[in-house]
Every structure is written in structure tokens, then in C-alpha cells.
C-alpha positions in Angstrom: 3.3 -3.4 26.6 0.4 -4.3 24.1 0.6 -4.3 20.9 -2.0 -4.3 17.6 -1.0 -6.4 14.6 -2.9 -5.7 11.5 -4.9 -3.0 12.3 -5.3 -1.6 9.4 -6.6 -2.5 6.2 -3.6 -1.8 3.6 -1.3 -3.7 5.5 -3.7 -6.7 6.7 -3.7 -6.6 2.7 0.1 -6.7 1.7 0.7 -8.8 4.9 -1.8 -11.5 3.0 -4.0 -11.0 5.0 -8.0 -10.6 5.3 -9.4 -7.4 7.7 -9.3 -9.4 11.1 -13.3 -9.2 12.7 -10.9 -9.0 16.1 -8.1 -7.3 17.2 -4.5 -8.9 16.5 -2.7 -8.6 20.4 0.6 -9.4 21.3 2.8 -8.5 24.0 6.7 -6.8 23.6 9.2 -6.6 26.6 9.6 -4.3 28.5 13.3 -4.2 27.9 13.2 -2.9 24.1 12.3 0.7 25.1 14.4 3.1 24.2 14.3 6.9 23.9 13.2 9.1 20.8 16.6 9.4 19.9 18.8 6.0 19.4 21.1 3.6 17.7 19.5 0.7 17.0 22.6 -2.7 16.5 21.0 -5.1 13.8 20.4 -8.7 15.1 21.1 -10.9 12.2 18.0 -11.7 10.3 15.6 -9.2 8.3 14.9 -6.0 10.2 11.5 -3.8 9.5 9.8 -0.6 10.3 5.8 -0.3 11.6 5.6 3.4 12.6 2.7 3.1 15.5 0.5 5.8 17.6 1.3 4.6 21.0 -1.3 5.4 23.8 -0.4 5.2 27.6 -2.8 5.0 30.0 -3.3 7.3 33.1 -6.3 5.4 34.7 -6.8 1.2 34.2 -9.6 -1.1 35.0 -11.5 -3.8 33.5 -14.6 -3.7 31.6 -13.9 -0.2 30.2 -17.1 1.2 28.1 -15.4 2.6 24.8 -17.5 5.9 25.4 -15.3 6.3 28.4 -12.0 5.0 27.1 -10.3 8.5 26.0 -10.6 9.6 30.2 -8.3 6.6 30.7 -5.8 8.0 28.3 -2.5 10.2 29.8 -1.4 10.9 26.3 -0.5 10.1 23.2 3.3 9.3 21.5 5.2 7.9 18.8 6.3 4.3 18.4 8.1 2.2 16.3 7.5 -1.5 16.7 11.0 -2.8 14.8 10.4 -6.2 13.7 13.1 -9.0 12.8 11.2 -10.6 9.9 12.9 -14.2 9.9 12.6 -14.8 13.8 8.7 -13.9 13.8 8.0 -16.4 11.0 9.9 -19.2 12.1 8.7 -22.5 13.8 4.9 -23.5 13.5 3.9 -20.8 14.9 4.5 -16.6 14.3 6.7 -15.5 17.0 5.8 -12.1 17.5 6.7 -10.6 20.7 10.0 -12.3 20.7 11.0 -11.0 16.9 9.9 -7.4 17.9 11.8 -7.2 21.5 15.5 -7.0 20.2 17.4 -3.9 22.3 16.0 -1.0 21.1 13.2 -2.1 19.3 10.5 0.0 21.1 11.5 3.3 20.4 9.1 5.9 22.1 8.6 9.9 22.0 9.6 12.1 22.2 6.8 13.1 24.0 3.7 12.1 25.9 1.6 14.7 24.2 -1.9 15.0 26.0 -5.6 15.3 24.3 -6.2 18.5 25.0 -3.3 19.7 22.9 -4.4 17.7 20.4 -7.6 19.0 17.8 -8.3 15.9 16.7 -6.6 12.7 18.6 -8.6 10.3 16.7 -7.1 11.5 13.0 -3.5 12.5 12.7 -1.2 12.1 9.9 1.5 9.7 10.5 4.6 8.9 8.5 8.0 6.9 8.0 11.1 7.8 6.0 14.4 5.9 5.4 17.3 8.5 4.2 14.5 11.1 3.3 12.2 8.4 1.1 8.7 8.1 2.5 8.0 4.6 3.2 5.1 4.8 5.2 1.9 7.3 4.8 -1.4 7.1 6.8 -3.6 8.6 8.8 -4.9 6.9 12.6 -8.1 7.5 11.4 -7.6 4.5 9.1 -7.6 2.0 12.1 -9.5 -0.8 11.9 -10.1 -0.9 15.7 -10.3 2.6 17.0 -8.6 3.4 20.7 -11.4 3.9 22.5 -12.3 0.0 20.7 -9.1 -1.2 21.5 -9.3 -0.1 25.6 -12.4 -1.9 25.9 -11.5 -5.1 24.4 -8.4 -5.2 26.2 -9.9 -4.2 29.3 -13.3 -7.0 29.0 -10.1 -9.9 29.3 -7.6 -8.0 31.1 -7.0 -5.5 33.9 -5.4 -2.6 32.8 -2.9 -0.7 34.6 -1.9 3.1 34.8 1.1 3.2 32.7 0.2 0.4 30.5 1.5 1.6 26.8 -0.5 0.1 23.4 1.1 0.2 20.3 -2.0 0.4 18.0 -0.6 -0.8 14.5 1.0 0.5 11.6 0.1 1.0 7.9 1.4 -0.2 4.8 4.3 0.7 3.4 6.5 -1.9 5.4 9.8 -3.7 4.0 7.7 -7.0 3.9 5.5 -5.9 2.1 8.0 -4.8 -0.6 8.5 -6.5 -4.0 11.3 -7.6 -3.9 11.0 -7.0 0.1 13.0 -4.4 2.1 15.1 -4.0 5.2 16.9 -1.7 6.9 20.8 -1.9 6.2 23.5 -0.6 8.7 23.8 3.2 8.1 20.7 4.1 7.8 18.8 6.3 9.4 14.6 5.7 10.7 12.4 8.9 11.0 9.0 8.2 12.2 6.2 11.1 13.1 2.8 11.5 13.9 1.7 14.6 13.7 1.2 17.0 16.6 3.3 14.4 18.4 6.7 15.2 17.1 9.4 12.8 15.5 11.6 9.5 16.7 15.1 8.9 14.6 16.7 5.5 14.8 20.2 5.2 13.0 21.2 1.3 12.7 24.3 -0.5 12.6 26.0 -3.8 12.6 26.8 -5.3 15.7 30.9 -4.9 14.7 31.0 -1.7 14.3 29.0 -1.1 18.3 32.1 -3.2 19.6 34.5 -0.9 17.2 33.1 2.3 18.5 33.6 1.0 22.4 
């Protein structure tokens, strides 16, 4: 699993951050997928959204020419990347992929929806709520680095494989980007959509209350 940090401008800009001249990759396990509809148990920490256009790939190889990336797409979905805030900025050095792998912090769906149901793959709206408050608003068109962009840089380092899922970045409107910053609190419920796509809901709880519940 890829995934695209900073890739696009707004929130390169409340992350403190410049517009990168390359793409931001990291990886996130495998084992933090989880289905369109979850509960999510809080790690202690500071949890955070990133609503994401997630591509999977039907066809891999290397070298891919970014006229020729979209043929190598299955379909398009809806991620979250959920990110615990204090994990990822400790040590000397960011700790991405291990801060955004916590159980049931790749939520994906809640379909594979392919191009040709889509009018425009390259621009859809996209969107985040918490409790019916919009948190995040873009559009995919905003990326910095396009997918077609993205498959061929990935694919002039790596070989990429059929099934291989990128989460592509999210916009602004994240809890760290918040003054005074933000972070989901146990009862609350996540909607994410993209649109065409259709809609993932996380609810969150304390860790506690899982054992409580059996």
C-alpha cells in the first residue's frame, strides 16, 4: 500500500510546509484495512482524518509512461488514511507508516468503482464530516501530482503489481491543521465521500469500552 503525503497545496500549506517538487511516498500495512463500514478503537495519542482517492491497480510494471497510466487502473475508491499525530512526529525522524497503520486505520470503499462509470476520474468532489460538520472540502483535481504522475514515478523506482492500492493525499481541513488543533474523540462518527464513489463511516471508541462491549 502507497501512500502520498502532501499532495496538495492547502494542506502542504497548514502542514508548514512548501509545495514538495516530488512526490511525498510512504508505505502503510497491510493489516490496517478495513471495510467501508467500521469501528475504529482509539490508540492513545492524537487521532486525525485525511479523506484520500485511493487507486488500485489492475495491470503493474515498471517504467509506466503517464499517458498510459489510467489502462493500468482497475478502479477507483474511497480511503481514509487515519493518522495518530503524536507517534508520527516522534523521534528524529517522522514516523509515518507506523503512526497511520493502527487497526482500522485504512478504511476502504465501499466500492471499486471503474473509469468508465466515471465522467470525469481526474476531478471529483471529495469531502469529510465529523457529526455532520464538514471538515474537509476539495476537489482531486487539486493534486499536486496527478495519478497518471503518480503511476509513473512509482513505477520508474518500483515494480508495481496488480492489486497494488495508492492512497493519493488528502486536502486541508485536517485536525492538525486546526487552531487550537483537533482530534477525533470516542463517539464520534467519520463520513468520508468522493463523489461518484460513494461514502465510508468510521464510528471511534475508547479501547474500554471494545473490552466492555465483548
Amino acid at each position: 500500500m502507497f501512500a502520498i503525503g502532501l499532495n496538495y497545496s492547502d494542506h502542504a500549506a497548514e502542514s508548514g510546509f512548501v509545495k514538495p517538487a516530488e512526490p511525498v511516498v510512504f508505505t502503510k500495512w497491510a493489516s490496517s484495512f478495513s471495510g467501508p463500514y467500521s469501528q475504529v478503537v482509539l490508540p492513545e495519542g492524537s487521532v486525525d482524518w485525511e479523506v484520500e482517492l485511493v487507486v488500485v491497480l489492475g495491470r503493474g510494471g515498471r517504467d509506466i509512461a503517464e499517458a498510459d497510466a489510467w489502462d493500468h487502473v482497475a478502479g477507483l475508491s474511497v480511503g481514509q488514511d487515519l493518522s495518530e499525530r503524536v507517534r508520527q512526529h516522534a523521534g528524529p525522524a517522522p514516523q509515518f507508516g507506523l503512526a497511520k497503520s493502527h487497526a482500522g486505520f485504512s478504511p476502504m470503499g465501499p466500492a471499486l468503482v471503474t473509469l468508465d462509470e466515471l465522467e470525469a476520474p481526474d476531478d471529483l468532489d471529495i469531502v469529510a464530516e465529523i457529526d455532520g460538520e464538514k471538515v474537509q472540502v476539495g476537489r482531486t483535481s487539486q493534486m499536486i501530482f496527478s495519478v497518471p504522475d503518480l503511476i509513473h514515478r512509482l513505477s520508474a523506482v518500483v515494480a508495481l503489481l496488480p492489486g497494488d492500492v495508492i492512497f493519493t493525499g488528502t486536502p486541508s481541513g485536517v485536525g492538525a491543521g486546526m487552531t487550537p488543533t483537533r482530534f477525533l474523540k470516542p463517539g464520534e462518527t467519520l463520513r468520508s465521500r468522493i463523489g461518484g464513489i460513494g461514502e465510508l463511516v468510521q464510528t471511534f471508541v475508547e479501547a474500554d469500552d471494545t473490552v466492555a462491549k465483548g
